[in-house]
GULUM-896876 format. One record per residue: x, y, z of N, C-alpha, C in turn; residue in three letters. Coordinates in steps of 0.02 Angstrom, whole numbers, plus 50000, padded with zeros to 5 digits. Each point is the difference from the previous one (the first is absolute). Layout:
XYZXYZXYZALA;...
***
This chain:
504255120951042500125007050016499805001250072UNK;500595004550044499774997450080499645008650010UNK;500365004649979499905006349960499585003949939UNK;499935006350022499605003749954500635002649943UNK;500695000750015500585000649986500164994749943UNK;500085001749941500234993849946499975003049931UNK;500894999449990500105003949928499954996749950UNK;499904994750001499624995549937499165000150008UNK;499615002850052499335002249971500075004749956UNK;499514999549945499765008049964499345000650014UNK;499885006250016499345001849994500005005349928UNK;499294997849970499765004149952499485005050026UNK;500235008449982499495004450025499565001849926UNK;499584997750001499445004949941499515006450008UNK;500125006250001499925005049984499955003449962UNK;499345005249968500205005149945500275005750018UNK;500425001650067500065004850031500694999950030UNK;500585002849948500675000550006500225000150074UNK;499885004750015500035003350089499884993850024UNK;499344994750000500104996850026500334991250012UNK;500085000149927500714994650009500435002250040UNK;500305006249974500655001450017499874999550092UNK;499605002750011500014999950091500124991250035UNK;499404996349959500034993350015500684998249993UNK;500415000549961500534995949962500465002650049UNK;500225005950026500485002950045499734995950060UNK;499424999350043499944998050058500294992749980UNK;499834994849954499924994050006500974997949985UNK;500125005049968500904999249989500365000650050UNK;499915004950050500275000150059499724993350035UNK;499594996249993499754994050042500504995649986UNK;500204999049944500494996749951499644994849947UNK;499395001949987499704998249944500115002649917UNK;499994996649951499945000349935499415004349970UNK;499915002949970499475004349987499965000749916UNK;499404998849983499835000849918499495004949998UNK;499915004649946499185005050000499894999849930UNK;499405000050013499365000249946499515006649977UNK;499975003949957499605002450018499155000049995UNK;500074994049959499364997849954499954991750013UNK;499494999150017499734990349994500464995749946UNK;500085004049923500114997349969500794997850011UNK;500375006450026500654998550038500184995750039UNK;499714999550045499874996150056499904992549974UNK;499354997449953500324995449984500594996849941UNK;500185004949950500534999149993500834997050045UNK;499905004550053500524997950057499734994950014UNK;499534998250012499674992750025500214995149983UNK;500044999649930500144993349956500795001149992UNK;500355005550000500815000249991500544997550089UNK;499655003850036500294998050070499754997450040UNK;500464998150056499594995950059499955005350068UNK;499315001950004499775005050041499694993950045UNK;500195004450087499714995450034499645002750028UNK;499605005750006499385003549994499965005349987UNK;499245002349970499765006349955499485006750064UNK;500475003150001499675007750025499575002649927UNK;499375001749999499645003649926499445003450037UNK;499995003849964499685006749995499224998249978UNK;499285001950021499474996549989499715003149930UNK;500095006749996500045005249942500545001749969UNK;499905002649941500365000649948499795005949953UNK;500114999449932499615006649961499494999649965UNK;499694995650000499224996749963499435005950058UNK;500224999350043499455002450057500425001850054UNK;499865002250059500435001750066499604997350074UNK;499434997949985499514999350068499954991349989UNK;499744998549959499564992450003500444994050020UNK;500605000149971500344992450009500114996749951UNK;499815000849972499564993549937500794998949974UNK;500715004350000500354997549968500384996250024UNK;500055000350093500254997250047499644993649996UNK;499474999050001499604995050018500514996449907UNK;499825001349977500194995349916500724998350006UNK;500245006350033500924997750004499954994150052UNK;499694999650049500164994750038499664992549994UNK;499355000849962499984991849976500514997549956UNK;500435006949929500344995249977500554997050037UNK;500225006150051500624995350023499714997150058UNK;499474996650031499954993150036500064995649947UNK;499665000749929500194995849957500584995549982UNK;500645008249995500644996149991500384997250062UNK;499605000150063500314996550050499615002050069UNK;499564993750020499755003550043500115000850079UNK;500644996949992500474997650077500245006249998UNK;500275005649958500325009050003499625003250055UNK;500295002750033499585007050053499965004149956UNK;499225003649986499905005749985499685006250046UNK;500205002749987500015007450081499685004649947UNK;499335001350002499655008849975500185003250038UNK;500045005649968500285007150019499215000949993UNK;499545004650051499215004149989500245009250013UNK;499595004249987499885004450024499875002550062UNK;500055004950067499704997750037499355000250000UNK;499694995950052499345000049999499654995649948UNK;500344996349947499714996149975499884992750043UNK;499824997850029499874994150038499594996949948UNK;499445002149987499714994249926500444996449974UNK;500245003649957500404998349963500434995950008UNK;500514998450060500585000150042499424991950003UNK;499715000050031499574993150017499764996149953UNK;499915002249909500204998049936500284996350005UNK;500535003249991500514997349967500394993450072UNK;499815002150069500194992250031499574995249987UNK;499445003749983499724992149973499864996549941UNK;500295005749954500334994349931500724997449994UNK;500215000250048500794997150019500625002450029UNK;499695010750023500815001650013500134998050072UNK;500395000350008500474994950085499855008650040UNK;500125006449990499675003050047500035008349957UNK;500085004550010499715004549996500305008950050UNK;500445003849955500205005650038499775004049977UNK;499625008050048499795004949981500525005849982UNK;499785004849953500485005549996499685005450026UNK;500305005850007500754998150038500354992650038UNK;500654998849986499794993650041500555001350069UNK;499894997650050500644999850058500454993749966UNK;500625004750016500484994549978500134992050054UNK;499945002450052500034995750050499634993149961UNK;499215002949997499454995649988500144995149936UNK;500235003149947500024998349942500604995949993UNK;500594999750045500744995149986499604994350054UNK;499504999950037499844994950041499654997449978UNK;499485002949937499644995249946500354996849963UNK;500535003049976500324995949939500654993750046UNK;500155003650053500464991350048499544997650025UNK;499364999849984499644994150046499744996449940UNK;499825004349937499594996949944500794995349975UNK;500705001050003500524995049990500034995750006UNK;499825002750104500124992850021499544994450003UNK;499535003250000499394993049976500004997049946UNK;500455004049931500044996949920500474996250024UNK;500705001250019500374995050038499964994150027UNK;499225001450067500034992650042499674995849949UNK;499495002249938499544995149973500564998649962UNK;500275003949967500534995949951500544994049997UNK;500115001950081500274993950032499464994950017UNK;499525001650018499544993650042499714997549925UNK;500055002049933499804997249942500794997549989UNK;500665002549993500504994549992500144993750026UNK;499894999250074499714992850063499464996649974UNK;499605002949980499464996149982500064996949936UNK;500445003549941499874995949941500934994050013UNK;500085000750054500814996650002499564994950045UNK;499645000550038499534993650032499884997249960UNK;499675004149944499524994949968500184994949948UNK;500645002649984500294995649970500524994650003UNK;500275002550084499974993850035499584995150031UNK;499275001850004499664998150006499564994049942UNK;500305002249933499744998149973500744993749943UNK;500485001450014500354996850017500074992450039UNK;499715002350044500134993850055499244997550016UNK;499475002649954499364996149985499564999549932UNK;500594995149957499695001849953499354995149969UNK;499575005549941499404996549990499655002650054UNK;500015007250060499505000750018499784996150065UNK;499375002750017499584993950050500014993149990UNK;499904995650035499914993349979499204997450025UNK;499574999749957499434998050000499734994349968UNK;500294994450013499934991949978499165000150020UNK;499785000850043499624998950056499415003449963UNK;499154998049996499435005949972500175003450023UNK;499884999650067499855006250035500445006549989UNK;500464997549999500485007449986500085000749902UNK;499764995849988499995002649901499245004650022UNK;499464996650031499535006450006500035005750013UNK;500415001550095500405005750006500375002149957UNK;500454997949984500395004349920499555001049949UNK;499634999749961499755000849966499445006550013UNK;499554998650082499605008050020500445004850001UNK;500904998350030500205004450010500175005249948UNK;500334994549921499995004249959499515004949964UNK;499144998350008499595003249993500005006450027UNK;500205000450082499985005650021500595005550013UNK;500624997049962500485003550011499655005849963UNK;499875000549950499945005549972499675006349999UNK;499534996850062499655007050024500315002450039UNK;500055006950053500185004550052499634997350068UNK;499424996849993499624999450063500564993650064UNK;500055003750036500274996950068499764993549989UNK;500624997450035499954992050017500234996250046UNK;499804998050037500064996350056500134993450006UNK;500824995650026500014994449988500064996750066UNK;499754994250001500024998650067500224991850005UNK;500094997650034500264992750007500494998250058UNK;500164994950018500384998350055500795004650018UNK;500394997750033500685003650010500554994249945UNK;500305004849956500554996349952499494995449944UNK;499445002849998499874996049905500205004449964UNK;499995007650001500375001049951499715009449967UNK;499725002450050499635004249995500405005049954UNK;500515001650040500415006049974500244996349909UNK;500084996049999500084996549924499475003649947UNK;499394999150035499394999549963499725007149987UNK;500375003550051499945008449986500315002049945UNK;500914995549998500585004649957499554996349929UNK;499604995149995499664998749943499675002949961UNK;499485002950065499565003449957500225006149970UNK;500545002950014500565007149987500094996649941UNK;500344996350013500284998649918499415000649949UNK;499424997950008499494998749938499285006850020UNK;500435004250049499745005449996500175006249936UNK;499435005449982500225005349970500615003950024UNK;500184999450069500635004950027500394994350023UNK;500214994949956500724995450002500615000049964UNK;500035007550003500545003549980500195003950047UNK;499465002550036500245003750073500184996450070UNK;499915004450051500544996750055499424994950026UNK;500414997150024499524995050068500305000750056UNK;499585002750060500155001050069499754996550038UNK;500344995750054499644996450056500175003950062UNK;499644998050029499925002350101499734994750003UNK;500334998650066499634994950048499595003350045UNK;499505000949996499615004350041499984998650088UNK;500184993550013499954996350067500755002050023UNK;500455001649987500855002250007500065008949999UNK;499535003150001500075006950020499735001350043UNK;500415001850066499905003650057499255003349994UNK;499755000350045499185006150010500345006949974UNK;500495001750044500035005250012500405003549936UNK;500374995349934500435001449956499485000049958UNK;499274997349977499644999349962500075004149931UNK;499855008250039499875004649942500625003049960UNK;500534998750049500615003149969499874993049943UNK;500154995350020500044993249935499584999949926UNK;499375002750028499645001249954499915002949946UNK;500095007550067499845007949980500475004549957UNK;500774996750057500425004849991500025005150044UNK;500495003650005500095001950040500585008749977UNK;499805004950036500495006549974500644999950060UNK;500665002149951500455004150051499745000250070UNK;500464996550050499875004550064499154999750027UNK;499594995049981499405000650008499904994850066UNK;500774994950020499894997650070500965000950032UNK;500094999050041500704999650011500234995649950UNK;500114992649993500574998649942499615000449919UNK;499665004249988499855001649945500565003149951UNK;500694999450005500475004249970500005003049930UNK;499594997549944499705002849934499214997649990UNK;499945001749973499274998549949499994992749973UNK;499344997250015500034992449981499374998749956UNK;499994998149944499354997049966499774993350049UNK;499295002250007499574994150019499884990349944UNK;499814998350028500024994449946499394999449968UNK;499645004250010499335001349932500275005449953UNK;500395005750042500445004449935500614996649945UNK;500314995050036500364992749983499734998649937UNK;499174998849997499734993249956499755004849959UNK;499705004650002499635006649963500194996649918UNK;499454997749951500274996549956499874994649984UNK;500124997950068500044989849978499564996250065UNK;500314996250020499844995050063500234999550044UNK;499685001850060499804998650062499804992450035UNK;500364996950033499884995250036500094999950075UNK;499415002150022499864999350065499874992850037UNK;500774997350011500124994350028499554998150072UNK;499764994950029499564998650065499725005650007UNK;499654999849995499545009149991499644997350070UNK;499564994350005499724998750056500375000950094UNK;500614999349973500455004050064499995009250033UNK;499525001649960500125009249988499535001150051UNK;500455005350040499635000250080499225005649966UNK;499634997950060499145003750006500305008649937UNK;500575003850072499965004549981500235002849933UNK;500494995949969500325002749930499374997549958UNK;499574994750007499715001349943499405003049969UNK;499975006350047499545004549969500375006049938UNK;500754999550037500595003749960500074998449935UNK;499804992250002500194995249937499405000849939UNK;499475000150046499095001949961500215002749961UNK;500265007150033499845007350001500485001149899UNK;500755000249992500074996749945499984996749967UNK;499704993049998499764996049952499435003949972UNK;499585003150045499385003949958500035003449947UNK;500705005250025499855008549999500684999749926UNK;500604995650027500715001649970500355004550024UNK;499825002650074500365006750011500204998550077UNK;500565001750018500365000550055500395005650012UNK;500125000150060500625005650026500624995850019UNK;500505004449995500634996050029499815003050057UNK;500514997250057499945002750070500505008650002UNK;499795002550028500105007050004500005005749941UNK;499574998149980499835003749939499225000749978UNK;499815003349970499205002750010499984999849913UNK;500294998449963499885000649926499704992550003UNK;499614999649955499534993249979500264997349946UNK;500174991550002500334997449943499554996449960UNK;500094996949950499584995549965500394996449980UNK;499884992649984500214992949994499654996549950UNK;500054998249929499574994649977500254994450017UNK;499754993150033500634995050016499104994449964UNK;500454995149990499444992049995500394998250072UNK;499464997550029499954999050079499864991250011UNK;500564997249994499724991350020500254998650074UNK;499514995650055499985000450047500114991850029UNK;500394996450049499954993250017500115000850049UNK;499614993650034500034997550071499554994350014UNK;500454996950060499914992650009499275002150045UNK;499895006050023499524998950053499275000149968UNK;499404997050043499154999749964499835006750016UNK;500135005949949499745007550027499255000050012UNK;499554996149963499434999050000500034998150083UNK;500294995850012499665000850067500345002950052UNK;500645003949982500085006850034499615005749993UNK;499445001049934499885005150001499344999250041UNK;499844992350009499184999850057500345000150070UNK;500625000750018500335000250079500105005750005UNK;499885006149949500095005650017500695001149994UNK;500514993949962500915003549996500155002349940UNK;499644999049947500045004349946499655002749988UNK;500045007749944499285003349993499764996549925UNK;499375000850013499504996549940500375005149934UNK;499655005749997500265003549955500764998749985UNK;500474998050032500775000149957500034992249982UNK;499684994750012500074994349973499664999949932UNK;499115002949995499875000549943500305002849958UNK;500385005150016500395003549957500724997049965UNK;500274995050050500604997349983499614993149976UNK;499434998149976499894992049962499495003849957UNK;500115004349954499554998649945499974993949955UNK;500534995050015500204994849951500424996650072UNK;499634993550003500554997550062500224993549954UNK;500764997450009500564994249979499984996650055UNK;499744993849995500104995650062500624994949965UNK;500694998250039500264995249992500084993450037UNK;499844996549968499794990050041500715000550029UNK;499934994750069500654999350027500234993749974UNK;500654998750007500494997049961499434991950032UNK;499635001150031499894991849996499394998849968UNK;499575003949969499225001449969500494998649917UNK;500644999950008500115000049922500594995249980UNK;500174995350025500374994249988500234997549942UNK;499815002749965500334998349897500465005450000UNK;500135006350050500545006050011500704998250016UNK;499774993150039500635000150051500724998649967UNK;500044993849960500575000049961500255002149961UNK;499685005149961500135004449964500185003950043UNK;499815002150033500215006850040500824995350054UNK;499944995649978500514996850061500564998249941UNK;500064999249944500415000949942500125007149998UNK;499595003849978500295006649996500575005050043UNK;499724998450060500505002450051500664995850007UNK;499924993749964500894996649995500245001349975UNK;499875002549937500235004649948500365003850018UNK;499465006050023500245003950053500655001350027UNK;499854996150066500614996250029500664997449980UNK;499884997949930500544993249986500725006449958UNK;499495003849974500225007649972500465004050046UNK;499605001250050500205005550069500664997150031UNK;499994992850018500574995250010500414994949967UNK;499905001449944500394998549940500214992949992UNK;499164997050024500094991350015499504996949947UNK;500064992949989499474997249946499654995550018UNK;499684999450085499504996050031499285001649980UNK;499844991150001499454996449983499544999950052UNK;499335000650005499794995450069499854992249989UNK;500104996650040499864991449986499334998850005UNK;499884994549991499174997949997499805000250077UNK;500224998350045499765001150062499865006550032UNK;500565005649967499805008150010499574999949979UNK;499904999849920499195002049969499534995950039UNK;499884994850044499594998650023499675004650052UNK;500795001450061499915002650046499575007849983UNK;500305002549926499675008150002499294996749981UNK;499694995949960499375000750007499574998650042UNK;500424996650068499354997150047500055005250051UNK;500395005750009500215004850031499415005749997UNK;499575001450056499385004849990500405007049990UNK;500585000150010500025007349987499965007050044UNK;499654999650054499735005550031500445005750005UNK;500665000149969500275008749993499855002249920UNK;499584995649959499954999849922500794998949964UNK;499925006349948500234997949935500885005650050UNK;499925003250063500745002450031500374993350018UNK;499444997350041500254993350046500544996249948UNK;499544997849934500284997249953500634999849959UNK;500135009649981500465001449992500614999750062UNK;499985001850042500474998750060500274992250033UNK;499534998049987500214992550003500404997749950UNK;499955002449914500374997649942500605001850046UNK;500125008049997500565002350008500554997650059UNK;499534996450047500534995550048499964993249979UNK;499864997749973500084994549951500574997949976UNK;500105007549951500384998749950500855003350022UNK;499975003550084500635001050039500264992550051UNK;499284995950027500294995450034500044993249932UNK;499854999849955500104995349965500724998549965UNK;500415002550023500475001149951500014999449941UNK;500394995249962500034995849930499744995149980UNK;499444997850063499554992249980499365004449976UNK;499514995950000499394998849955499705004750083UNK;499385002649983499655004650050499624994150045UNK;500084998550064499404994250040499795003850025UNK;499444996550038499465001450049500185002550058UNK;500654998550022500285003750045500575005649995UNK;500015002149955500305005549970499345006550015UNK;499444997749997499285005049948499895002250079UNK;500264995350054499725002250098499455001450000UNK;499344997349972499205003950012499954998650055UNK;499695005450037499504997550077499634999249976UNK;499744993650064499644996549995500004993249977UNK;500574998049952499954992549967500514994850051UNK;499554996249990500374994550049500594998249968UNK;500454999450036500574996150001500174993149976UNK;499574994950015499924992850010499724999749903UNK;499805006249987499454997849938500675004349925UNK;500265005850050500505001449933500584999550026UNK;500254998450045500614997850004500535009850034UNK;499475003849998500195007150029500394999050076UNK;500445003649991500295000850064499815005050049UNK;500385001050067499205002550040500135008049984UNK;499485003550022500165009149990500515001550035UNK;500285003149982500825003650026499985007850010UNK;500125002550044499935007350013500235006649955UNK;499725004149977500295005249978500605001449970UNK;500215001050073500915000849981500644995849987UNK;499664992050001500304993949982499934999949925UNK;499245000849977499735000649921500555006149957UNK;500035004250030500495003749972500774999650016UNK;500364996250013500595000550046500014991549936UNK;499524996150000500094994449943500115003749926UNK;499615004249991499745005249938500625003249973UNK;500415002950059500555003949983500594993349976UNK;500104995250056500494996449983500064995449937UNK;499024999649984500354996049929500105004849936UNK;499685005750015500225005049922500735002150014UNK;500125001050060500794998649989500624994049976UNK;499594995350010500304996749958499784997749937UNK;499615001949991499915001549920500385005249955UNK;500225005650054500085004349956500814999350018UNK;500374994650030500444997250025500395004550029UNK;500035004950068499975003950034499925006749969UNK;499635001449965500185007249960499325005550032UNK;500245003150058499575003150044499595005049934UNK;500285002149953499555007149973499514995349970UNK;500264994849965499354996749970499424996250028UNK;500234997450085499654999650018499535005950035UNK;500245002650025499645006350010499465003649954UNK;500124999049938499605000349950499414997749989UNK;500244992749996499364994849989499654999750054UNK;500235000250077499555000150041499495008250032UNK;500395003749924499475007150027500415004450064UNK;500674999250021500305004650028500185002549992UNK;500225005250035500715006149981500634994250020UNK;500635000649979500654999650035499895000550074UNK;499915003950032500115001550094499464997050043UNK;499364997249948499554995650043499994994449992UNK;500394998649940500224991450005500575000150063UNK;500565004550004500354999150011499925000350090UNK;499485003850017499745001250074499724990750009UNK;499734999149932499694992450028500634994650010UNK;500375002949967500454993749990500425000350071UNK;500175003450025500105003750083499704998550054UNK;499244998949986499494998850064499834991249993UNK;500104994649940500024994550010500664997950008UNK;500495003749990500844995449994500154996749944UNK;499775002849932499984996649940500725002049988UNK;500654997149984500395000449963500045002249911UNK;500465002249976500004998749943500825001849962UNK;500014997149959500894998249959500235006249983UNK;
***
């Protein structure tokens, strides 16, 4: 939804006060919204369980009482109950602010006073959309990852090795608490893996999982990324944007290289992990976020935080529980397994049925590794493009570093030769058939076809 505009939303208004459906329901029809009314809780959830409302306007009082809440407050745990991804919008009295601050903090998304300005109130309900919108999408990506993800690794981690049956095993201990966790280990063992893990065997692995790379956002883009950001709150601000803690509100948070996060954002960063509450940028209303917060990076914060580049307080805060992962050479019972798996992989993705020979499996185990368990995978994967239809060798696998004289490797070849070989043999595999190659090698049509242009590759 790019719009507050959408005639397949319904909003449900709950009111005991005719006059005031009817007013809601006229403003929100001319918006070109769907409109249902209630005049009683019990109505309301009736419509609940019969239609698909994509958020609830309700009334905090009713006829039990007229001041306290108590029926607002009951109407709205049951329906976080029946769904707690719905925007719910209280309607207060004016001047109730107590109350109004209730009910956001047993789950409603925000809160209009009556009288209400109409202005105010169609900008609550297209912004409370569009944020049900972006999570709904950033939870459709995420469960279509994951099951390509899980797809193309199956059985999970591969932990041949103690050391990582130990790590797996603390980790599953602590998925299940909320307390922050901090994983740390070299570049490419596998960090971001070990996060989408603990999600899974978390209490909220049903909800979304969000990453940021925290080291890949501009200084100056920080808070919009975060925060969010209102309408018009910088020049290309053109609508309203959920932050990526309003994103995760729910589930998980993975604050990718966290040790990259300049001096000044991370007092910004403290400041909600503490509290749960942020502002978007140009806006003065205060949000709240429940997120599980897991944190990785290759860097020793410990001894950034004695150089004075991190603050003490946001590291303790981000390792109540720290995951250390061994690098691919501390764990050597990993490697062929993990060097089978990705042929798999591979043999799948390129629709080939290569082996490695005994001299490959030699070469991957005497191979230290130093990009880990990425290096590893990326090497299968040119492997199994320069190998054609023979058995996988030692000079297929190209490790730097291994002598020549000892595996028979041919010498390193540049970039754009490696790929310009890459393209020409999946084309003939796929015996000139540009879409399929384009496929298997992860292009569009027009960037194979730009490559096939800039080396002079022919094709039938």
């Amino acid at each position: 939804m790019t719009s507050g505009r959408a005639e397949s939303a319904t909003i449900l208004v709950v009111d005991d006060q005719a006059d005031v459906r009817e007013a809601v329901s006229l403003l929100l029809a001319d918006e070109g919204y769907s409109v249902l009314g209630a005049a009683a809780p019990q109505g309301a959830l009736a419509l609940l369980q019969d239609q698909p409302v994509a958020l609830v306007l309700f009334d905090m009082n009713y006829s039990r009482d007229t001041t306290s809440g108590r029926e607002g407050l009951e109407l709205l745990a049951v329906m976080r109950a029946l769904d707690k991804h719905r925007p719910l919008v209280a309607m207060t009295a004016w001047g109730s602010i107590d109350l109004a601050v209730q009910a956001l903090q047993q789950g409603a998304a925000d809160f209009v006073e009556k009288p209400w300005d109409n202005n105010r109130l169609l900008t609550i309900i297209r912004t409370q959309l569009e944020r049900s919108a972006a999570v709904e999408r950033a939870r459709r990506v995420g469960r279509a990852a994951a099951l390509e993800r899980a797809d193309k690794s199956p059985g999970g981690i591969v932990a041949e090795a103690e050391s990582m049956r130990r790590l797996l095993d603390m980790t599953r201990r602590v998925a299940d608490s909320d307390a922050p966790i901090l994983i740390t280990g070299e570049n490419g063992v596998g960090k971001g893996l070990l996060a989408e893990q603990i999600h899974r065997w978390s209490p909220v692995a049903d909800e979304v999982f969000i990453t940021v790379n925290m080291g890949a956002i501009p200084e100056s883009l920080f808070e919009a990324e975060m925060f969010g950001h209102a309408k018009g709150a910088f020049t290309d601000a053109r609508e309203a944007r959920a932050g990526r803690f309003e994103l995760a509100d729910g589930g998980t948070l993975f604050l990718d290289e966290v040790g990259n996060l300049p001096a000044a954002q991370q007092a910004k960063l403290l400041h909600v992990l503490e509290t749960g509450e942020f502002e978007r940028i140009g806006e003065t209303r205060t949000r709240h976020a429940r997120v599980r917060v897991i944190a990785a990076t290759n860097a020793d914060l410990q001894a950034m935080v004695e150089a004075g580049e991190f603050r003490r307080d946001l590291y303790f805060r981000l390792n109540t529980i720290e995951l250390r992962i061994p690098p691919l050479s501390e764990r050597p019972a990993d490697v062929l397994p993990l060097a089978e798996r990705f042929l798999s992989i591979q043999n799948r993705k390129y629709a080939r049925s290569l082996a490695f020979s005994d001299a490959a499996l030699k070469a991957l185990r005497e191979h230290e590794w130093p990009g880990n368990v990425r290096e590893l995978a990326h090497a299968v994967e040119r492997a199994v493009l320069l190998a054609g239809d023979q058995s996988i060798q030692p000079e297929h696998l190209m490790l730097v570093g291994q002598s020549p004289s000892a595996t028979g490797a041919q010498p390193i070849v540049a970039l754009e030769d490696l790929e310009r070989q890459m393209i020409e043999r999946a084309l003939n595999h796929f015996e000139g058939d540009v879409l399929h190659t384009a496929e298997a090698l992860g292009l569009s049509r027009s960037a194979l076809y730009r490559r096939l242009e800039k080396y002079g590759i022919k094709t039938a």
